[in-house]
PALUM-577814 format. One record per residue: residue number from 0; residue in one letter; chain; z, x, y of N, C-alpha, C in turn. Coordinates in steps of 0.2 Angstrom, whole numbers. Layout:
[rec NUM 'A' 'A' [Z X Y] [Z X Y] [Z X Y]]
...
end
This chain:
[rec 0 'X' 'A' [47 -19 -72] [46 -13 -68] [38 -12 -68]]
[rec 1 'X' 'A' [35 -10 -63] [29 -8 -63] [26 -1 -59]]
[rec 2 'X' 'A' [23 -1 -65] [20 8 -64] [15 8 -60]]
[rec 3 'X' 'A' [15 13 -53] [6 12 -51] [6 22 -47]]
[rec 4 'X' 'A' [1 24 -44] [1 29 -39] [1 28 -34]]
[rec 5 'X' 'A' [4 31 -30] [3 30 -22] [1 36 -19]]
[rec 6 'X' 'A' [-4 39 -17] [-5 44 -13] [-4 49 -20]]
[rec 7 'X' 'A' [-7 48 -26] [-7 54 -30] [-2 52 -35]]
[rec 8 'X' 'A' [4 50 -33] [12 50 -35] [13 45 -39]]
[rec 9 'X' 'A' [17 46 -45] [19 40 -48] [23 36 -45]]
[rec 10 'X' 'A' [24 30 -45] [29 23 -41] [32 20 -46]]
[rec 11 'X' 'A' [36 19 -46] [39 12 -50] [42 6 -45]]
[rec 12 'X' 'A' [41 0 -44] [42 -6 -42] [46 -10 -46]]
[rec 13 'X' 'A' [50 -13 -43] [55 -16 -47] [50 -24 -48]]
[rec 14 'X' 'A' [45 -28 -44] [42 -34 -43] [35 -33 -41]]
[rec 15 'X' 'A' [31 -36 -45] [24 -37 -41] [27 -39 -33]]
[rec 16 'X' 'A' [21 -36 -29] [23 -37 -22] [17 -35 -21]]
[rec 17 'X' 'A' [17 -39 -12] [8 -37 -10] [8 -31 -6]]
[rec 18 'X' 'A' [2 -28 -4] [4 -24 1] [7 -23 8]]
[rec 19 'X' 'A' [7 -28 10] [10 -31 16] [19 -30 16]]
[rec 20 'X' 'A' [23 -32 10] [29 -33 6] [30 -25 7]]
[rec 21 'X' 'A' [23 -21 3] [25 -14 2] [27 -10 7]]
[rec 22 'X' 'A' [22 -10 11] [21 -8 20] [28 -9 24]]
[rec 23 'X' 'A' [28 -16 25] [37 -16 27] [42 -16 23]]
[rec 24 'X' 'A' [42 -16 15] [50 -12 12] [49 -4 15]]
[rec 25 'X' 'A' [43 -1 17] [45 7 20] [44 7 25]]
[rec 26 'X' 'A' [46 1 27] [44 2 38] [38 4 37]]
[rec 27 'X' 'A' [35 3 37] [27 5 39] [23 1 41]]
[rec 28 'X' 'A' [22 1 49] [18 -3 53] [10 -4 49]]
[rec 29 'X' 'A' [8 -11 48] [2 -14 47] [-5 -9 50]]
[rec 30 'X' 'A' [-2 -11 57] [-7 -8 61] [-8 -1 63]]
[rec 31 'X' 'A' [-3 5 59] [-4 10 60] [-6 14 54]]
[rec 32 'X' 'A' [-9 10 49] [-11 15 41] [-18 10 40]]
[rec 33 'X' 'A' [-19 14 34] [-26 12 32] [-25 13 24]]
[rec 34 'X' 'A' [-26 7 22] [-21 5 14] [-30 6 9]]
[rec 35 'X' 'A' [-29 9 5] [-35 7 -1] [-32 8 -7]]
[rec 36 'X' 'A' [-35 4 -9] [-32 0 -17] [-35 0 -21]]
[rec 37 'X' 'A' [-37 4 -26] [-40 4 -32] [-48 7 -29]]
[rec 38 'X' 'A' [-47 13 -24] [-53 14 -23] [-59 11 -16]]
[rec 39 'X' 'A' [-52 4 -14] [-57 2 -11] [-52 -1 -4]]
[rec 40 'X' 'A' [-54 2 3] [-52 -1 9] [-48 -7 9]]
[rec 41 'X' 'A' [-44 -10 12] [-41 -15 11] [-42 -18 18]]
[rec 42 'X' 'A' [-46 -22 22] [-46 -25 28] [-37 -28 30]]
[rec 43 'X' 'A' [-35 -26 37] [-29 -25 38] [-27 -35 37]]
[rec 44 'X' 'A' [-30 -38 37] [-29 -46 37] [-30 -47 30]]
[rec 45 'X' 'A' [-30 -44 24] [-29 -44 19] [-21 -45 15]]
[rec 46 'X' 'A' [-21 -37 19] [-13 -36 15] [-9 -40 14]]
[rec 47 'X' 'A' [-9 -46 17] [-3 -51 12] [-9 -56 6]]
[rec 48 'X' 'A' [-13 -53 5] [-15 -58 0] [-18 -53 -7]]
[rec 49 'X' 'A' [-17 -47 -5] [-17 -42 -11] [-11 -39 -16]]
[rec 50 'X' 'A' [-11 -43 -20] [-4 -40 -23] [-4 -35 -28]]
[rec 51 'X' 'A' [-1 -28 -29] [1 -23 -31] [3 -25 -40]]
[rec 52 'X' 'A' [-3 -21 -44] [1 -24 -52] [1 -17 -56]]
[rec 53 'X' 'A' [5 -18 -60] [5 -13 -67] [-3 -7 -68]]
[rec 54 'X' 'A' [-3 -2 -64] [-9 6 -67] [-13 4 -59]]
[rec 55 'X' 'A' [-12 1 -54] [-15 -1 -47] [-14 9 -46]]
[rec 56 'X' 'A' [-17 10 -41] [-19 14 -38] [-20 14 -29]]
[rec 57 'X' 'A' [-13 15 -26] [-14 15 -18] [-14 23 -15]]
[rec 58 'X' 'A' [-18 22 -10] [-17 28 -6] [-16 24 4]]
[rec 59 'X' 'A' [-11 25 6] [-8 24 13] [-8 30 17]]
[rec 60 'X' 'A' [-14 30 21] [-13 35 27] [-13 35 33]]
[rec 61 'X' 'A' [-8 35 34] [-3 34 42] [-7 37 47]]
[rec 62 'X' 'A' [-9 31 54] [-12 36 60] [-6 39 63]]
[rec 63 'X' 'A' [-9 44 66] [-3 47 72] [-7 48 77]]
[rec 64 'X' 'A' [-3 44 84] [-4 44 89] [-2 53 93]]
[rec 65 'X' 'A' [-6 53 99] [-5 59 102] [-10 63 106]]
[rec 66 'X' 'A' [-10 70 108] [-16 71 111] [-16 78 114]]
end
């Protein structure tokens, strides 16, 4: 198991996973959020090569479309 925050909130994970893994276990379009990781922006052609560990620190803020 691995402990981390997401948006403030404790997580537990059952598997290191990237965030690309994490994004689509909750349906969560790529191109529709803006992922920062311990602090720090994560370029969207990233995500599959940052992986999620034990005290990480995510915050995912979903665009919404509209007008």
């Amino acid at each position: 198991m691995i402990a981390l925050t997401i948006n403030g909130k404790p997580v537990t994970l059952d598997a290191p996973m990237t965030i690309a893994e994490f994004l689509a276990e909750r349906n969560l379009k790529a191109r529709m959020v803006v992922v920062e990781h311990n602090g720090e922006i994560v370029p969207r052609d990233r995500y599959a090569e940052v992986t999620l560990r034990e005290g990480d620190t995510l915050e995912v803020v979903q665009m919404m479309a509209g007008g």
